[in-house]
N, C-alpha and C positions, 0 to 999 in steps of 0.2 A: 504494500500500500504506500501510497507517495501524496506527500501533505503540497507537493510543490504546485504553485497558482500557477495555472497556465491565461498564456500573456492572450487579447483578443487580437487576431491576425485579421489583415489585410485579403482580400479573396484575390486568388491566384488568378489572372489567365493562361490560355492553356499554354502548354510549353512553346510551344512553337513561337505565339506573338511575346511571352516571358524573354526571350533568345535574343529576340529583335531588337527588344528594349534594352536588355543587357548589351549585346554587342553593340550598339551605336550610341550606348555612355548615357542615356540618359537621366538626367535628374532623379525622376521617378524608382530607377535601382541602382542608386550611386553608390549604396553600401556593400561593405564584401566583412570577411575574415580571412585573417591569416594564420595557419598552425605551422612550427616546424617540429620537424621529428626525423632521429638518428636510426639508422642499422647497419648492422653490421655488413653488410653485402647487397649489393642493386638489386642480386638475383632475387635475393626473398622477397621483395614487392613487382617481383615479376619484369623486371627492369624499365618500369615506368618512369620514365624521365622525359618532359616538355613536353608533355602529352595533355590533351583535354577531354575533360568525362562531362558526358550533359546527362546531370542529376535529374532525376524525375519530374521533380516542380517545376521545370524551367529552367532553374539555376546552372551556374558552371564552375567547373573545381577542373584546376591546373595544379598537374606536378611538374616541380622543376627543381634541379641542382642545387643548394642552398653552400654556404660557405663554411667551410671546417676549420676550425686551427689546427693546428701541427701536434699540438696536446692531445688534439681526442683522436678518438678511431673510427672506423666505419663511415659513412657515408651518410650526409643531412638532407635533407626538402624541407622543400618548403610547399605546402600547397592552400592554394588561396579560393576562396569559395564565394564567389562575384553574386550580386543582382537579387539586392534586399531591400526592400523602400525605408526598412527603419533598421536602426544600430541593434536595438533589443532579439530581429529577427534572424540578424546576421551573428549575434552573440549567440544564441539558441543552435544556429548551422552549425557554427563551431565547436560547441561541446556534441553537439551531434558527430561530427566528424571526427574529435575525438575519440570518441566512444567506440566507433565505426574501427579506429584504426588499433586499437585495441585490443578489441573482441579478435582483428582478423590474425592481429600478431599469434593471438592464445591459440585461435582456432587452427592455424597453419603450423606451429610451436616455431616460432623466432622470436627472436629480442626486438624491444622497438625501446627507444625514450624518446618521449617528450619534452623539448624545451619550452620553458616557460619563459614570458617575456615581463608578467604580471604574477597574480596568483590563480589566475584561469587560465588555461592551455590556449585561446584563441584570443587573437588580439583584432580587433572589429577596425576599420578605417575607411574613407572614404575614397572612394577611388577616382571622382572627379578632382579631387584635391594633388597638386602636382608635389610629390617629396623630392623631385629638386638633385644636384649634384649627391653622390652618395661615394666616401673613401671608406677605408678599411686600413689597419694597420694589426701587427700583430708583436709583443714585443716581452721579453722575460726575464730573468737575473737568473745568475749559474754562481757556484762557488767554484773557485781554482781547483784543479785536480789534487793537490796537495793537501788544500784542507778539508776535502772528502775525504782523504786516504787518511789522516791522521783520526778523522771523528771517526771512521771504520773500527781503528785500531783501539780508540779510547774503550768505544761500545761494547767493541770484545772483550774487555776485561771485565764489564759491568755484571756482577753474578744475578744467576738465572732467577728467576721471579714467580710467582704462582700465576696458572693458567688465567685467571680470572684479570691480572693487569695484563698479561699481553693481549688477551681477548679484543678490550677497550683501546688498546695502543692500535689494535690494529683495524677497529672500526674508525679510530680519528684519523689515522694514515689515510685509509678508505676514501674517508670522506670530499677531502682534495681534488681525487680524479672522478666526483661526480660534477653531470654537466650543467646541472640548473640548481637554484637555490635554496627549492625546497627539500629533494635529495641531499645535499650536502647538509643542511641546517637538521634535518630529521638525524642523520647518520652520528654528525658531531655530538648530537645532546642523549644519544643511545650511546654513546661511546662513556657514558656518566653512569649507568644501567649495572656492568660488572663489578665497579669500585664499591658500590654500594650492598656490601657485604650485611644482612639484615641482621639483628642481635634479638634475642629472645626478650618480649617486655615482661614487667616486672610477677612476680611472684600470686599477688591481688587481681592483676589481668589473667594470668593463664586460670587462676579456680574459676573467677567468673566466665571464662568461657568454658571450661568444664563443665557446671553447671548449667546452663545454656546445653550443650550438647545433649548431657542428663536427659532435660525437659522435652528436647526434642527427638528425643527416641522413647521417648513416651507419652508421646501423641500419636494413635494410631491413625488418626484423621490424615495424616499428611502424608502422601505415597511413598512408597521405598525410593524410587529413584530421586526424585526432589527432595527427601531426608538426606540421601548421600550427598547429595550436591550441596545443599546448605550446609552441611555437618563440615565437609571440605573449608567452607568458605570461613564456619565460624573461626576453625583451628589458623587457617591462617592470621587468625588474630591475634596471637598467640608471640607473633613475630613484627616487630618494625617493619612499616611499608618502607618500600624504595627511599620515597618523600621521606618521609622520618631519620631512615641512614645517611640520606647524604647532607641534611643537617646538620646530624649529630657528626657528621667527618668533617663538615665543613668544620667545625672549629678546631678540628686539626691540622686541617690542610692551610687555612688561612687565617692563624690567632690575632691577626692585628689588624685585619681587613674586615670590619661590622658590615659592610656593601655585600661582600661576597656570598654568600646565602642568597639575598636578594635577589642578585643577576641570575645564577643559578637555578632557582624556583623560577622567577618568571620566562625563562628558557625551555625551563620541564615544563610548563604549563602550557607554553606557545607548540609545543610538540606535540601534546594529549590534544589539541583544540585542530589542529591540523590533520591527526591520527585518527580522531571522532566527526569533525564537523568537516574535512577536505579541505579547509581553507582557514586563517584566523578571521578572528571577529574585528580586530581594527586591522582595515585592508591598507593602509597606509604604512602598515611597519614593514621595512628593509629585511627582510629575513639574511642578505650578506653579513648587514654589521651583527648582527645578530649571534649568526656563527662566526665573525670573528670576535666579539665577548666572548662564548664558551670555549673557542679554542684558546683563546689566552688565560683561561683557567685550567682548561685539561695541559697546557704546557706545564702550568704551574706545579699543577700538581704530581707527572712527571717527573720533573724537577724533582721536588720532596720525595717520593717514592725510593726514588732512584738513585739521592745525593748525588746527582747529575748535573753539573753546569752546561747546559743547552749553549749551544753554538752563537743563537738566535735568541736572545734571552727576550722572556715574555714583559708584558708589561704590566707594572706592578699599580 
C-alpha cells in the first residue's frame, strides 16, 4: 500500500502529435530529466549508446556516453527523458526511469550505480533554456614514492588488531572509491557500527527484563511465533544499543572534545533517516561535508586505536 499523492496530470495526446511537439522544442514540452548511471561494460545495457527510445506517452529518452574520470571504472550515460509540460511530471519520468533501470540491472544480474547530482537520482531542466559553453577539468594530489614506501614500512610494524577494527578500517577505506555522496556518506558512518562494541547494562535492567520475558511466556493469548520474536527483542535489552556504545566511547576517544558526541549522533541519525525514509528531511544539507566531519573523527580515532601518527593528520 502506498500513502504517496498522486500529482493531477495534464491529458496526453496521442504519441504521435506528443513527438511533434517534442521535436520542434516547443514551449508546451520544454521540460525533460536527466539520470546518469555507471556499468561496468557497454555490453550489459546491450550497447546502447546515442540511441533514441520513443517511450509510450509520446515522450523521448536518449542514451549517450557521459564523462568518466580516470578514478572510476566502467563506463557512465547519461540519458535524458524530453517532453513534459511541467517540472513535477518530468520529476515523476525520472524516478520512473530510475526505477526502470534498476529493476532491469537485478533482473539481467549486473551492477549498475546511480549518480546523484541532488538527493533524487533525476535532475529535471529545461531544455529550451540554453546551458551555454561547458569545460571539464580533472585534477588530484599523489605523495612521492618515498613517503608511501616508508608509511608501508611504519604500518608493518603496527601489531595486528581484532577483526572488528579492521572491519571499520576497511569500510572507511571503502568508502573513498564510492561514486556519489550518498554511498560514501552511508558507508563512512557504518564504518562507526564495529567500534561500537555493546557492554551489558546494569544488573536492575537485565531482572527487569527477565521479568518481562516471565510474563510473556505466560500469556497464552499471544502466538508462539510472535512470543519468540518479542522475547528476542526484549533480551536484547539487556545490552547497550549501538547509540548508547559509541557515546559511552566517545569519551574515550575524545576526553576534551564536548562537540564530539554531537557530530557523531547527528551523522548516525542522518544515516537511519536516509536508511528509513531514502532521503533526509532537511534537503539542503551537503551530505560531502558531512562525510568529511565523520571521517575526521574515524581518522581520529584510528589514531588513538593504533598510537599511530597518520601521515595526514586529522583535524582537531
Amino acid at each position: 500500500m502506498s500513502n504517496v499523492k498522486r500529482k493531477i496530470r495534464m491529458p496526453r495526446k496521442p504519441p504521435l502529435n506528443e513527438r511533434r511537439l517534442i521535436l520542434a522544442r516547443d514551449q508546451r514540452r520544454k521540460y525533460g530529466s536527466r539520470l546518469t548511471f555507471q556499468v561496468q561494460r557497454s555490453v550489459y545495457i546491450g550497447d546502447l549508446e546515442n540511441v533514441t527510445l520513443l517511450l509510450p506517452e509520446g515522450t523521448l529518452a536518449t542514451i549517450q556516453p557521459g564523462q568518466l574520470l580516470e578514478s572510476e571504472g566502467g563506463k557512465r550515460y547519461e540519458m535524458e527523458i524530453v517532453g513534459f509540460p511541467t517540472a513535477s511530471e518530468a520529476e515523476s519520468a525520472g524516478m520512473q526511469m530510475a526505477q526502470a533501470l534498476l529493476l532491469c540491472a537485478i533482473s539481467l544480474d549486473f551492477g549498475l550505480r546511480l549518480s546523484y547530482h541532488s538527493h533524487e537520482p533525476p535532475a529535471v531542466f529545461d531544455r529550451t533554456v540554453s546551458t551555454g559553453a561547458f569545460m571539464s577539468a580533472e585534477a588530484y594530489s599523489s605523495w612521492p614514492q618515498q613517503i608511501v614506501l616508508n608509511e608501508f614500512e611504519k604500518a608493518l610494524a603496527a601489531p595486528l588488531r581484532d577483526r572488528r577494527l579492521l572491519l571499520s578500517m576497511e569500510l572507511f577505506a571503502a568508502a573513498a572509491l564510492e561514486s556519489n555522496d550518498r554511498a560514501r556518506f552511508v558507508m563512512a558512518v557504518s564504518a562507526l557500527e564495529p567500534l561500537a562494541e555493546q557492554q551489558p547494562m546494569e544488573p536492575e535492567v537485565s531482572n527487569a527484563v527477565d521479568a518481562l520475558c516471565i510474563q510473556l511466556d505466560a500469556d497464552a493469548s499471544v502466538p508462539e511465533n510472535l512470543r519468540q520474536s518479542v522475547r528476542g527483542r526484549l533480551l536484547q535489552l539487556k545490552s547497550e544499543s549501538v547509540r548508547q556504545a559509541l557515546k559511552r566511547l566517545c569519551g574515550r576517544w575524545f576526553p576534551s572534545d564536548p562537540n564530539a558526541w554531537t557530530h557523531i549522533d547527528r551523522a548516525y541519525a542522518l544515516r537511519s533517516e536516509l536508511l528509513h525514509e531514502g532521503r533526509p528531511h532537511d534537503l539542503d544539507i551537503l551530505l560531502h561535508e558531512e562525510t568529511r566531519s565523520i571521517a575526521n573523527y574515524l581518522r581520529r580515532i584510528y589514531q588513538q586505536e593504533y598510537g599511530y601518527a597518520l601521515q595526514r593528520a586529522p583535524t582537531v
